[in-house]
C-alpha positions as CSV (number, residue, x, y, z in Angstrom):
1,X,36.9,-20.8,47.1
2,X,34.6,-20.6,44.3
3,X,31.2,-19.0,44.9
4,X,28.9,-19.5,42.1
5,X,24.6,-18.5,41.9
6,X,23.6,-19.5,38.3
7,X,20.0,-19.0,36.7
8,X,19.4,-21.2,33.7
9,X,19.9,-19.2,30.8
10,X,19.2,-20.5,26.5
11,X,21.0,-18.9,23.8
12,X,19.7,-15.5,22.5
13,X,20.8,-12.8,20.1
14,X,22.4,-10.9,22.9
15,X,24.7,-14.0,24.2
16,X,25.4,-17.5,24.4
17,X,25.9,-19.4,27.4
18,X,27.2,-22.9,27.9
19,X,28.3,-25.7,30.5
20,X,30.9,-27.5,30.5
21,X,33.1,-30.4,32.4
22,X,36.5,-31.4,33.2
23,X,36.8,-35.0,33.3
24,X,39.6,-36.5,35.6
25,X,40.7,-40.1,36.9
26,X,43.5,-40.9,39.4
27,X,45.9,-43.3,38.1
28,X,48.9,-44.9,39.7
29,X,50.8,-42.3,38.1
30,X,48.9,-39.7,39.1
31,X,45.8,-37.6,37.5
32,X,44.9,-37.4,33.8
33,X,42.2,-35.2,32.6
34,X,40.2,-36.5,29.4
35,X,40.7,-33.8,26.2
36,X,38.4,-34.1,23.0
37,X,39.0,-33.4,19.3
38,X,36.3,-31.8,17.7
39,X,36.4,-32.6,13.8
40,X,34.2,-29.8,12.8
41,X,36.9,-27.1,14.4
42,X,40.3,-29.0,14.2
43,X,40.9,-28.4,18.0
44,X,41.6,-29.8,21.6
45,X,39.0,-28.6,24.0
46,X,37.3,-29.5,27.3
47,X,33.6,-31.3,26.5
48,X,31.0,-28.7,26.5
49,X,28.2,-27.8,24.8
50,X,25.3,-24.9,24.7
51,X,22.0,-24.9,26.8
52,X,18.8,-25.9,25.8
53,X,15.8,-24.2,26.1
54,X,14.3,-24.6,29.9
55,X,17.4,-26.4,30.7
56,X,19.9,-25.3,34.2
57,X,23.6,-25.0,33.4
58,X,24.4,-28.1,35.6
59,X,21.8,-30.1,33.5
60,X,23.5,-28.7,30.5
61,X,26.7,-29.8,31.8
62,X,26.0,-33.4,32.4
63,X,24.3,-33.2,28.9
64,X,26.9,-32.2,26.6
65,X,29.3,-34.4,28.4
66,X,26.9,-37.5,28.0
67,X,26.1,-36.5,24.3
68,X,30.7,-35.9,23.6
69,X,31.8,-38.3,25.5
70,X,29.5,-40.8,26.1
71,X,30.7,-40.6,29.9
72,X,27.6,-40.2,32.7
73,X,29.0,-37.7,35.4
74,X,28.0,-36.1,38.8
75,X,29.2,-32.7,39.1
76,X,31.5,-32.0,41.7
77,X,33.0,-28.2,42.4
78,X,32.7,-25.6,39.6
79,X,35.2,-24.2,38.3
80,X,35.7,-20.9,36.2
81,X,33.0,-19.3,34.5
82,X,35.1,-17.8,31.3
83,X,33.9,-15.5,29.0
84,X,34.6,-14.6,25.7
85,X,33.3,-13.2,22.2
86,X,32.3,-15.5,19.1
87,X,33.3,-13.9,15.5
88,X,30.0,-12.6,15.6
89,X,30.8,-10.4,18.3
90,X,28.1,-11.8,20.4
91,X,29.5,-12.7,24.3
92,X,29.7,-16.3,25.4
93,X,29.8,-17.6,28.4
94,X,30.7,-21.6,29.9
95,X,30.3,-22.5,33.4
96,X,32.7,-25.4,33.7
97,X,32.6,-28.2,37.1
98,X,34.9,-31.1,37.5
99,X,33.9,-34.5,37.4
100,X,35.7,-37.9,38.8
101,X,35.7,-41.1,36.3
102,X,36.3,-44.2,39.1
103,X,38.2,-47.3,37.9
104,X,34.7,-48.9,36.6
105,X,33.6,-46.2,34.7
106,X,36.5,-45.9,33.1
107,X,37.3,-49.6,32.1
108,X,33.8,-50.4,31.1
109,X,33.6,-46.9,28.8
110,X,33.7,-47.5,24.6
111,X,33.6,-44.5,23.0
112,X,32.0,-44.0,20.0
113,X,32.7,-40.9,18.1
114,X,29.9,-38.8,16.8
115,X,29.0,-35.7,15.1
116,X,30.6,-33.0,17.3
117,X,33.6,-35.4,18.8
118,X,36.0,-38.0,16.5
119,X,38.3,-38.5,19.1
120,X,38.8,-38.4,22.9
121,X,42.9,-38.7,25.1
122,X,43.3,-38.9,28.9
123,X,46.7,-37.4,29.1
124,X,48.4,-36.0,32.5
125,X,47.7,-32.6,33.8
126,X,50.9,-31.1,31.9
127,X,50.2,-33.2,28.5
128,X,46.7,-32.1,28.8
129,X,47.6,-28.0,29.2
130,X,50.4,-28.7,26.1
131,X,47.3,-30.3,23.8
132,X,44.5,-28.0,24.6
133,X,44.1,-25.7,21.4
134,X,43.0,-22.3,23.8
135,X,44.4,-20.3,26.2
136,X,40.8,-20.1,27.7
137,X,40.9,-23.9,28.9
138,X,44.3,-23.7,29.7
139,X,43.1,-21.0,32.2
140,X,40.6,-23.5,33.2
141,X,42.9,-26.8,33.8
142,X,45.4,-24.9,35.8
143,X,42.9,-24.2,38.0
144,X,41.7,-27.4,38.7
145,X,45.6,-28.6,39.0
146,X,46.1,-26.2,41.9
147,X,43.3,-28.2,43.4
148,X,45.2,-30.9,42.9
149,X,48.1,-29.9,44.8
150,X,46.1,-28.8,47.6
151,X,44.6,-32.1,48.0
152,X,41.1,-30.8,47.4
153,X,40.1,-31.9,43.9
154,X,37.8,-35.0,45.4
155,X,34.8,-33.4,46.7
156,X,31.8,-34.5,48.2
157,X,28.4,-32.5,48.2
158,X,26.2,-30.9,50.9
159,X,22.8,-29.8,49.4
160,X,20.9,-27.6,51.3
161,X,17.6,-27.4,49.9
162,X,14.9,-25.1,50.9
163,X,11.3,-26.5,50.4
164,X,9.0,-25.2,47.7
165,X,6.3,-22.9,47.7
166,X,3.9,-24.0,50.6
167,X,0.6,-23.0,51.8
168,X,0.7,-19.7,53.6
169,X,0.4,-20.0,57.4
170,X,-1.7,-17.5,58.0
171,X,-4.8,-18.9,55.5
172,X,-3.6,-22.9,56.7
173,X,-6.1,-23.8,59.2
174,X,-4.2,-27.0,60.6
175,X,-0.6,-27.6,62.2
176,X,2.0,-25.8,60.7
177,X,4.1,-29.4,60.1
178,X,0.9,-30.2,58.0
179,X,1.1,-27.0,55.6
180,X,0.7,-28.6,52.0
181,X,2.5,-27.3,48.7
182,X,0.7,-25.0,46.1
183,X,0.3,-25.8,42.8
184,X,3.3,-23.9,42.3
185,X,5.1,-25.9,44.4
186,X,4.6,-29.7,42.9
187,X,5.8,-27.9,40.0
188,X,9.0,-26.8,42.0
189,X,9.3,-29.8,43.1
190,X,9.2,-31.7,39.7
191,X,11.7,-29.4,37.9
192,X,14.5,-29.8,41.2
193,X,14.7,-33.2,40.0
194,X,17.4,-33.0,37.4
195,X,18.9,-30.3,39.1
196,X,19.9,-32.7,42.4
197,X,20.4,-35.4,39.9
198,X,22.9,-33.5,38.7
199,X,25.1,-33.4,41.3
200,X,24.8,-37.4,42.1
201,X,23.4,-37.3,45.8
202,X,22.9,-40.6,47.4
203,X,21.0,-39.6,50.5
204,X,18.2,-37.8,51.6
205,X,17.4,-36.0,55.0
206,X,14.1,-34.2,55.1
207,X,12.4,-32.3,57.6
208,X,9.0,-33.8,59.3
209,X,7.6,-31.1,57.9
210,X,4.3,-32.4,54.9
211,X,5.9,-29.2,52.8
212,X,9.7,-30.6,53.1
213,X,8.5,-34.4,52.1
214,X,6.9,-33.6,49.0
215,X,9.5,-31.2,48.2
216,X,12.0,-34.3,48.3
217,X,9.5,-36.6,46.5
218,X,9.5,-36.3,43.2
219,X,13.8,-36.7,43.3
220,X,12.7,-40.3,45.5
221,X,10.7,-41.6,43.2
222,X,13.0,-40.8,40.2
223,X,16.0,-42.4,42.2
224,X,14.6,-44.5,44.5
225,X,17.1,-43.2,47.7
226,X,14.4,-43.3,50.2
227,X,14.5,-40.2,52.1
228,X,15.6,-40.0,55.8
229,X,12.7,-38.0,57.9
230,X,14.7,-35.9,60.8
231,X,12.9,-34.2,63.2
232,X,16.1,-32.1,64.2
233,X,16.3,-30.2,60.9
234,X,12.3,-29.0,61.4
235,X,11.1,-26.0,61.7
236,X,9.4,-26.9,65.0
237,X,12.6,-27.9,66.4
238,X,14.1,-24.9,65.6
239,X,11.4,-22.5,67.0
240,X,11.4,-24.8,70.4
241,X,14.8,-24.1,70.7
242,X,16.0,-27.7,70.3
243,X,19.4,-27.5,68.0
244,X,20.7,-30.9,66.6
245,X,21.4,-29.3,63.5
246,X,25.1,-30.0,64.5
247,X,24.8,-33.7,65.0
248,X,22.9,-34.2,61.9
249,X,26.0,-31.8,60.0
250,X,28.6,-33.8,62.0
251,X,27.2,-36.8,61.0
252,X,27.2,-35.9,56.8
253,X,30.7,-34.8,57.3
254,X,32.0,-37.9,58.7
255,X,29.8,-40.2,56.1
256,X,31.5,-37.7,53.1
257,X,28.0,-38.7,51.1
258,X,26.7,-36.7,48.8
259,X,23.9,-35.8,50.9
260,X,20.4,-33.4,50.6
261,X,19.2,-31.6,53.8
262,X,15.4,-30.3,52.8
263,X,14.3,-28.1,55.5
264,X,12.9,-24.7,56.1
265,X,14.3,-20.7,56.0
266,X,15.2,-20.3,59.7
267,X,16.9,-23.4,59.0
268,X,19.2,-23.0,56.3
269,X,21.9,-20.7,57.9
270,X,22.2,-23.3,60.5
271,X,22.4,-26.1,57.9
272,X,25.4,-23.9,56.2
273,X,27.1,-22.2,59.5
274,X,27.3,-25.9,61.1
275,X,28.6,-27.2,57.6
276,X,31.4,-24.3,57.9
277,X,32.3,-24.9,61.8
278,X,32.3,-29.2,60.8
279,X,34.9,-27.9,58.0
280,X,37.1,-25.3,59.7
281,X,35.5,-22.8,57.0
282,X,35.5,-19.1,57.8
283,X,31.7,-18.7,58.0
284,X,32.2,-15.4,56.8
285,X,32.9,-16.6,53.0
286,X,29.4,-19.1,52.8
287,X,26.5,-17.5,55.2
288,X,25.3,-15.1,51.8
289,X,24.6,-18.6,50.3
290,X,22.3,-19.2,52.9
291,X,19.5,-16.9,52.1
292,X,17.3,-19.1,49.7
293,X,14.3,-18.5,48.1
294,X,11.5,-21.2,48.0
295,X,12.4,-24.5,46.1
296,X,15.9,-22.9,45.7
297,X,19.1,-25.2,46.8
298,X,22.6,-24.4,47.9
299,X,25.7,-26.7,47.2
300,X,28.5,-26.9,49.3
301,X,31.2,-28.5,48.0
302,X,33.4,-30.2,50.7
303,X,37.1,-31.5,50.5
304,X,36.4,-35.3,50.7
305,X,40.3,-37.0,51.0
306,X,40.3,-34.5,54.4
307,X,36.9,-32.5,55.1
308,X,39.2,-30.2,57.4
309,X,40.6,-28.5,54.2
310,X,37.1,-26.8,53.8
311,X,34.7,-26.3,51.7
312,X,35.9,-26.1,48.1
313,X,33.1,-23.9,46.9
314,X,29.2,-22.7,46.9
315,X,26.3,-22.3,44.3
316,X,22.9,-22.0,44.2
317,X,20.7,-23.4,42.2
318,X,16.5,-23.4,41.4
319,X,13.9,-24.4,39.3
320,X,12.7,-21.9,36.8
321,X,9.2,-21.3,38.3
């Protein structure tokens, strides 16, 4: 399983780091992985590109495949982070996901080449890994193919977000469900946006809580997927004892949505132990991921074609405030 935390992070003198994709379709042959031709370098790479100032390495990535390809992707399970030096002896480093181009995508896509890529080829797995120019994204396609052949290449996410900064208790004179976000917060708020886009979720469970609803917000408004309100994720459930956390998992599992759970800190290790019990997953290899600062988000990455095979892999993700 791949465990992943990634901080945003813009080129400097001291390194360069990146974000990356490999695009995939299922045919009636089987599974072909899209390789580009970059006309500036002469080679067959996977699309990529480096981060922008401000920007998360899963915005990056759905970027620079946007911008190469001219394909719009959700991110499904990373991959290998590889590292290597440029000629200028500086490191670099690309964080690579996987991404699934349905039937519709695919037949409706016209590519039109531009500065950075002429030319793109969906070839098979083992076509692909002959065409690829470097040894680094070889190292990279082989790793998706053994997903492949354990059936857990199709993924499905469970984002479990933690709200953003809130007013302290302690100087809140009303109900705790009715604490308010700081300044800080909205701003949290705001910046999650892209960062959930990013990995293509199509529902929204939110605690009662005033703190977890305008935590979800912003991503409403810029999506329209009107959020769910659950009182079994709250905080108040969970200090009354009431645990429904399970259903509400069970429920996501069986669904196999790409689905956001925004609740609160003595909820998140239920959200991801009951995610690991749902999925036969040793809880042992996901409850670190649990421990979230404010505004911060973990992404479970669960095998879709049989949920029983586990989750895939974990990585945490935040605004930059």
């Amino acid at each position: 399983m791949t465990s992943r935390t990634h901080e945003a992070a813009a080129d400097s003198p001291t390194g360069v780091y990146a974000a990356g994709v490999l695009l995939w379709r299922e045919t009636g042959d089987g599974v072909e992985t899209l390789v580009i031709h970059r006309r500036r370098h002469d080679d067959f790479s996977l699309a990529k590109g480096k981060v922008d100032p401000g920007e998360t390495l899963p915005q990056t990535a759905v970027r620079e495949t946007w911008e190469e390809t001219g394909l719009r992707v959700a991110l499904a399970a990373p991959l290998t982070t590889v590292a290597y030096d440029l000629p200028d002896g500086r490191p670099k480093e690309v964080a690579y996901w996987t991404a699934e181009i349905d039937e519709a995508a695919h037949a409706s896509h016209a590519f039109v080449p531009n500065d950075e890529v002429d030319a793109l080829e969906w070839l098979p797995l083992a076509a692909a890994r002959e065409r690829l120019t470097y040894d680094i994204d070889r190292g990279v396609l082989d790793e998706f193919a053994a997903r492949v052949d354990a059936g857990t290449a199709r993924t499905f996410a469970v984002i479990a977000l933690r709200h953003a900064k809130a007013a302290p208790p302690l100087s809140w004179p009303g109900a705790d469900e009715s604490r308010p976000l700081t300044g800080r917060g909205h701003e949290q708020a705001e910046l999650l946006v892209p960062i959930l886009e990013a990995f293509g979720p199509r529902r929204v469970i939110t605690s009662s809580a005033v703190r977890c609803r305008a935590t979800v917000a912003p991503f409403a408004t810029a999506t329209g997927i009107e959020p769910e309100v659950s009182t079994a994720i709250s905080q108040l459930a969970y200090d009354g004892g009431d645990d429904a956390v399970d259903e509400t998992i069970a429920a996501v599992i069986a669904d196999r949505t790409p689905t956001v759970l925004c609740s609160h800190s003595p909820v998140m290790p239920e959200i991801v132990r009951e995610t690991a019990h749902a999925t036969d997953t040793p809880t042992d290899r996901v409850m670190r991921a649990s421990m979230l600062s404010t505004g911060e988000c973990v992404v479970l990455h669960v095998a879709h074609d049989d949920p029983s095979l586990g989750i895939v892999a974990t990585e945490t993700h935040g605004p930059l405030v």
